[in-house]
N, CA, C and O of each residue as an XYZ file, in Angstrom:
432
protein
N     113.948   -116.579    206.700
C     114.310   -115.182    206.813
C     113.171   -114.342    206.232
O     112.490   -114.726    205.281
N     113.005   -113.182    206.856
C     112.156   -112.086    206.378
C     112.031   -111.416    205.699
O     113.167   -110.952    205.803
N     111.426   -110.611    204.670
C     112.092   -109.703    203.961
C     113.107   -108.479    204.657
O     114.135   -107.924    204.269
N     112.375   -108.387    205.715
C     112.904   -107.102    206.548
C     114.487   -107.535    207.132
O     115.516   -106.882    207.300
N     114.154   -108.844    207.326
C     115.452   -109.449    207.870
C     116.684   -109.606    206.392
O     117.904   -109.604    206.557
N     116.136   -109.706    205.299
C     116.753   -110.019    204.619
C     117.558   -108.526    203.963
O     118.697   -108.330    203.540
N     116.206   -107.534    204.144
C     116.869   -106.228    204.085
C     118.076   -105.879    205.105
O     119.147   -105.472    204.654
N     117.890   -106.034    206.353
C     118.922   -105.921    206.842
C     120.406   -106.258    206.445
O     121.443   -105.600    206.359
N     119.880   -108.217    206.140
C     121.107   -108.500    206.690
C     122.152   -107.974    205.422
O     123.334   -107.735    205.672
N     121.678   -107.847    204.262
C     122.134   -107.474    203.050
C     123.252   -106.050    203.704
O     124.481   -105.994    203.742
N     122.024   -104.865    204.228
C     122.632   -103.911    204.368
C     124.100   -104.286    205.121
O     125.186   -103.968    204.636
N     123.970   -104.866    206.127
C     125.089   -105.133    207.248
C     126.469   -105.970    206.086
O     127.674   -105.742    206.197
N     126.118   -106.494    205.516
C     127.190   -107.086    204.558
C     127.971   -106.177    203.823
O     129.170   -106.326    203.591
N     127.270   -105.230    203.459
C     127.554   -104.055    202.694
C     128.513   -103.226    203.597
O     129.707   -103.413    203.363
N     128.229   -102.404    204.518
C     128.741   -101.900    205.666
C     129.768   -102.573    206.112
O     130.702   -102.113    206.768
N     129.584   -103.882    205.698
C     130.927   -104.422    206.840
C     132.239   -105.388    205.694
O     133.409   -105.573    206.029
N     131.606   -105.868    204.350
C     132.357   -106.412    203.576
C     132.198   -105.555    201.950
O     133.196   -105.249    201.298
N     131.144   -105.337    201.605
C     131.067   -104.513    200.674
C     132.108   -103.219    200.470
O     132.848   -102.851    199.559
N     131.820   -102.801    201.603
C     132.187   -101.136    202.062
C     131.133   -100.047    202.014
O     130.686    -99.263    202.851
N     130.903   -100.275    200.764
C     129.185    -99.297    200.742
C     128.770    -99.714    199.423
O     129.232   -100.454    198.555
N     127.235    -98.633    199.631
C     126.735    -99.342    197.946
C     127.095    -98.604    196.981
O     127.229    -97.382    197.058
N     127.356    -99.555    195.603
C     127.658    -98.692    194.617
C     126.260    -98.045    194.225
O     125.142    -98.509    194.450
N     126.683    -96.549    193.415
C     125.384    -95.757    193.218
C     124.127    -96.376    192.603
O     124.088    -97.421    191.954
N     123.045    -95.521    192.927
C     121.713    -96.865    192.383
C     121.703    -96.732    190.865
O     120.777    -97.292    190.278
N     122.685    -96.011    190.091
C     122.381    -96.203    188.469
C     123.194    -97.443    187.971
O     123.044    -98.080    186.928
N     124.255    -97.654    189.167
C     125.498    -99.032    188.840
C     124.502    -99.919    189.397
O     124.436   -100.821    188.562
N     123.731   -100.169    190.281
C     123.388   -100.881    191.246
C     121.698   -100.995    189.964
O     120.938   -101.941    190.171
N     121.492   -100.407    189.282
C     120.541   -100.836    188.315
C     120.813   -101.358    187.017
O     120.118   -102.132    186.360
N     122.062   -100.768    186.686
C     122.430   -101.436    185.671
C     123.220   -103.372    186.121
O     123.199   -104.367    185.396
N     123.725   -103.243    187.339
C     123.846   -104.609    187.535
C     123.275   -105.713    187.495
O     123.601   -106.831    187.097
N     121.805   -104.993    188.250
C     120.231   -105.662    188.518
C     120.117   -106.048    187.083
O     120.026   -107.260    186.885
N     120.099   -104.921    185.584
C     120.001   -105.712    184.350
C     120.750   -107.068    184.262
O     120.081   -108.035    183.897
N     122.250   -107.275    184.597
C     122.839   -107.893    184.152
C     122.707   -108.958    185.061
O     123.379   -109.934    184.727
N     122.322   -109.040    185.684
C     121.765   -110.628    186.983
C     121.031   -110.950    186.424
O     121.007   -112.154    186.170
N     119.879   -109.985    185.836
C     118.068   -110.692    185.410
C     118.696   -111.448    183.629
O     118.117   -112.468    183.253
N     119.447   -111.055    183.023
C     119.971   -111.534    181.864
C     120.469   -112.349    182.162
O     120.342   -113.173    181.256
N     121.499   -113.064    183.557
C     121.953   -114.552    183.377
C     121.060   -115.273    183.771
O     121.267   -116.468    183.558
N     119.719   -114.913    184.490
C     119.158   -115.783    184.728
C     118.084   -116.137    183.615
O     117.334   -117.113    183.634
N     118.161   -115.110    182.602
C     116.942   -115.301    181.446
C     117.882   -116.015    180.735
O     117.314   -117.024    180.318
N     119.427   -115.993    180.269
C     119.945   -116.968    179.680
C     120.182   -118.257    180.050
O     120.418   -119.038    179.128
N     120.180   -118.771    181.401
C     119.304   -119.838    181.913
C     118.098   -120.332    181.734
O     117.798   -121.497    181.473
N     117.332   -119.310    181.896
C     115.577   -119.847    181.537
C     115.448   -119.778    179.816
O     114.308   -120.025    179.424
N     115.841   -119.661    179.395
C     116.035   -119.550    177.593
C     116.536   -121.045    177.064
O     116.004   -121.737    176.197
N     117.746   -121.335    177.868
C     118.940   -122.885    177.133
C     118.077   -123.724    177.479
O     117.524   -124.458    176.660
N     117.735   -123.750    179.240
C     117.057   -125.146    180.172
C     115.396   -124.976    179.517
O     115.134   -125.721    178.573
N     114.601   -124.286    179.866
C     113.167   -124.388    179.753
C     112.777   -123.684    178.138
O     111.601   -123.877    177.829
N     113.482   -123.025    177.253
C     113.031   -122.617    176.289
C     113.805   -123.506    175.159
O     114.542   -124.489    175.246
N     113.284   -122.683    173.989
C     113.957   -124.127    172.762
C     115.299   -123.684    172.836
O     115.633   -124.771    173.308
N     116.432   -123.026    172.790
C     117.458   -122.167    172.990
C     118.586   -123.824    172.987
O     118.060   -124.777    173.563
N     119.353   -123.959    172.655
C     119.999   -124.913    173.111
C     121.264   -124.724    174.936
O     121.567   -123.751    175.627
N     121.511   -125.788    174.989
C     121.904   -125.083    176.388
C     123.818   -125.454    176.129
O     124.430   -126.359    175.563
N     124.098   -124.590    176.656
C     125.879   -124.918    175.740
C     126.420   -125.764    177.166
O     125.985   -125.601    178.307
N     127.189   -126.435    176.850
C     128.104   -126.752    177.622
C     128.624   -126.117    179.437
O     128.641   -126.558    180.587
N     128.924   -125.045    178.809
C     129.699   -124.100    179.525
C     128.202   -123.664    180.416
O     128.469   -123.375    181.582
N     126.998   -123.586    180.144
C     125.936   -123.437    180.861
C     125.348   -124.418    182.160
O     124.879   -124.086    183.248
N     125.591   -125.808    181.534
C     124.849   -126.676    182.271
C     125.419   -126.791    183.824
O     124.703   -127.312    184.678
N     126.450   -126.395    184.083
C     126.560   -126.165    185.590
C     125.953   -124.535    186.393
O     126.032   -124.314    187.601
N     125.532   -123.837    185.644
C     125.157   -122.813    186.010
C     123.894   -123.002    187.390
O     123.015   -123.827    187.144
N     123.835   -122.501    188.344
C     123.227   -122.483    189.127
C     122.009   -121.557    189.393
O     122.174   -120.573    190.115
N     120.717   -121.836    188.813
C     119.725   -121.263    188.842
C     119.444   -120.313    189.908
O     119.257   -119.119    189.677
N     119.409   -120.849    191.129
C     119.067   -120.696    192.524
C     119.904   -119.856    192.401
O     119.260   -118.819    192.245
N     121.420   -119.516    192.354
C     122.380   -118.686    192.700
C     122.015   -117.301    191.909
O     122.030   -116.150    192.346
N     121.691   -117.767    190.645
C     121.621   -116.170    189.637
C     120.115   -115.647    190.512
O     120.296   -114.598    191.130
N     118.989   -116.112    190.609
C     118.204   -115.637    191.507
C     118.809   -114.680    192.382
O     118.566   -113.476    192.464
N     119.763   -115.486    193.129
C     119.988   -114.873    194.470
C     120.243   -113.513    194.264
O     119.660   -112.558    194.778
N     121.489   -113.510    193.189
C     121.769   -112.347    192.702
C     121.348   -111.299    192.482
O     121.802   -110.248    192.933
N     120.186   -111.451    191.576
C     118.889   -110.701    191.504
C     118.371   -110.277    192.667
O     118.740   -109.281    193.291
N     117.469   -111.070    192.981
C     117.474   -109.904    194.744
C     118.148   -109.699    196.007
O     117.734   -109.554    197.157
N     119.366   -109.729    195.451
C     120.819   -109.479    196.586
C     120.784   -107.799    195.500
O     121.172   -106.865    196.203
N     120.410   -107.341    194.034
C     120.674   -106.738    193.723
C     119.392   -105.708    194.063
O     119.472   -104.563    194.506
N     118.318   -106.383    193.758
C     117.224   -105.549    194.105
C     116.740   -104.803    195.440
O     116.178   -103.718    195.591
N     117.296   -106.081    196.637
C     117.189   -105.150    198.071
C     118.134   -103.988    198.055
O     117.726   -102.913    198.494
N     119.590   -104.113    197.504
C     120.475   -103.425    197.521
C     119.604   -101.760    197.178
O     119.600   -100.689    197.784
N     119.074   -102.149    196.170
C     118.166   -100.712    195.666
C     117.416   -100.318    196.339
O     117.414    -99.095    196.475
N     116.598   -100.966    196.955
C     115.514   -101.291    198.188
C     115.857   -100.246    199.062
O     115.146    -99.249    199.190
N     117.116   -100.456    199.790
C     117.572   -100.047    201.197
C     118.359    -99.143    200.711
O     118.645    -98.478    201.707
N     119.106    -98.508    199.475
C     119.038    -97.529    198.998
C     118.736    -96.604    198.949
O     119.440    -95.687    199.373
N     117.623    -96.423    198.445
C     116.349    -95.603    198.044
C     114.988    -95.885    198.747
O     113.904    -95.999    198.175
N     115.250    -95.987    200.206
C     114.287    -96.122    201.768
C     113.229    -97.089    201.031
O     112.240    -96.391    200.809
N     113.012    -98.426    200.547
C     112.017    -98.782    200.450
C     111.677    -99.755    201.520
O     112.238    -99.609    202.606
N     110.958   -100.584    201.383
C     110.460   -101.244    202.554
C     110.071   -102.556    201.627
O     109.055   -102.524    200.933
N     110.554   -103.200    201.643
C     110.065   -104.426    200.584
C     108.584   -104.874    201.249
O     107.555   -104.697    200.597
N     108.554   -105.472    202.607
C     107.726   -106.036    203.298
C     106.545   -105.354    202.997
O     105.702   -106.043    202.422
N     106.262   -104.239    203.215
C     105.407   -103.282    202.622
C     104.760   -102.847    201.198
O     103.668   -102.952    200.640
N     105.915   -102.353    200.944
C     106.004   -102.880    199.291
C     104.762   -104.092    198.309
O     103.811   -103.997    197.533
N     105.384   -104.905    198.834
C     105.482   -106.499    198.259
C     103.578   -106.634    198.879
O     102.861   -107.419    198.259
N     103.014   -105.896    199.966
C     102.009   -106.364    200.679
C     101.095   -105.585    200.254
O      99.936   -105.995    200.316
N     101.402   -104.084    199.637
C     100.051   -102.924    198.982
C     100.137   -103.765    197.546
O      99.013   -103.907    197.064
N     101.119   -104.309    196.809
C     101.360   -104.658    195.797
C     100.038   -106.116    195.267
O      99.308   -106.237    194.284
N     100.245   -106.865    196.337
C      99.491   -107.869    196.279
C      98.034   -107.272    196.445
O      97.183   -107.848    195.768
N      97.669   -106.387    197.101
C      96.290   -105.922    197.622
C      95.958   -105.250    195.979
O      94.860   -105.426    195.451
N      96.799   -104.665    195.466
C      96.444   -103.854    194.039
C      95.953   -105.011    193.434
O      94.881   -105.221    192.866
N      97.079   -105.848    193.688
C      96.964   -107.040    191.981
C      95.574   -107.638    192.373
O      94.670   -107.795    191.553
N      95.445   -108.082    194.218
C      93.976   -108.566    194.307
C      92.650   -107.550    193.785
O      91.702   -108.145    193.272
N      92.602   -106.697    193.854
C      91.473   -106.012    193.463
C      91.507   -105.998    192.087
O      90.441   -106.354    191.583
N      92.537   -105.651    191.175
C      92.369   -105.383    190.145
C      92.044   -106.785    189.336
O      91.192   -106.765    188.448
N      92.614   -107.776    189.604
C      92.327   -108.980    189.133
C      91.704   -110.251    190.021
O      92.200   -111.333    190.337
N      90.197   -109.554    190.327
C      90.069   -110.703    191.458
C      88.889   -111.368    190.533
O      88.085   -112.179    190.993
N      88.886   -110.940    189.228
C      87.839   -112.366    188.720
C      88.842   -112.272    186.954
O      88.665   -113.195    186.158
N      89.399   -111.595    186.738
C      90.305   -111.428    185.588
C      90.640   -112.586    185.279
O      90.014   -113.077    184.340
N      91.734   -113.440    185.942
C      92.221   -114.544    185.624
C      91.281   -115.848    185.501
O      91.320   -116.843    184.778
N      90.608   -115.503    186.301
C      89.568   -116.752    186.665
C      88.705   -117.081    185.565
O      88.410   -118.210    185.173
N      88.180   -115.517    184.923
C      87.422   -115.422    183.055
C      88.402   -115.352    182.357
O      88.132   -114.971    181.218
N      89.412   -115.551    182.533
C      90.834   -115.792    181.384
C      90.454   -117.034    180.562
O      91.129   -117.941    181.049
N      89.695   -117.537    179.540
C      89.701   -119.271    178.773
C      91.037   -120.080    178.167
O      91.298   -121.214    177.766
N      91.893   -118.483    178.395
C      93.318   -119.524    177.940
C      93.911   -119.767    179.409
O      95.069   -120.183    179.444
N      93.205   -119.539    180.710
C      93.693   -120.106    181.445
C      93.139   -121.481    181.939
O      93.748   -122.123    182.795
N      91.966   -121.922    181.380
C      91.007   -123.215    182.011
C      92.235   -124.282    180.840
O      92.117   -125.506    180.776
């Protein structure tokens, strides 16, 4: 799937099972609360954090999803264009860091 496709199909879910979107200040404060289960995932599993019980079935992949099921939501919101987006974004980061990382010594 595409981003564009993925923008869509989000929207059409919304429209047709959602009902509509909640406003983009609910719809940002949610986005907090997706990126927090998935940092309390990446904290128990990959950081020293212990991982409880009640965690270890948690589904990584799924809280992701969440996250940008929440972020297109904002996306198509507030007219963005991810595909676009996501493509001047990379062109910035290339120019600005196109020998940066490479003279990074804590990266060799």
């Amino acid at each position: 799937m595409t981003i564009k496709e993925a923008q869509d199909k989000v929207d059409g879910w919304i429209q047709t099972t959602g009902v509509r979107y909640f406003n983009e200040l609910t719809n940002m404060a949610m986005l907090t609360e997706e990126v927090g289960e998935v940092a309390r995932i990446m904290a128990r599993r990959y950081g020293e954090q212990s991982e409880k019980e009640s965690d270890k079935d948690k589904d990584l992949g799924d809280e992701m999803a969440d996250v940008l099921f929440v972020l297109i939501c904002l996306a198509n919101q507030t007219g963005v264009d991810l595909t676009s987006a996501l493509e001047k974004n990379l062109e910035k980061k290339t120019a600005r860091d196109s020998t940066r990382h490479s003279n990074n010594p804590k990266l060799k």
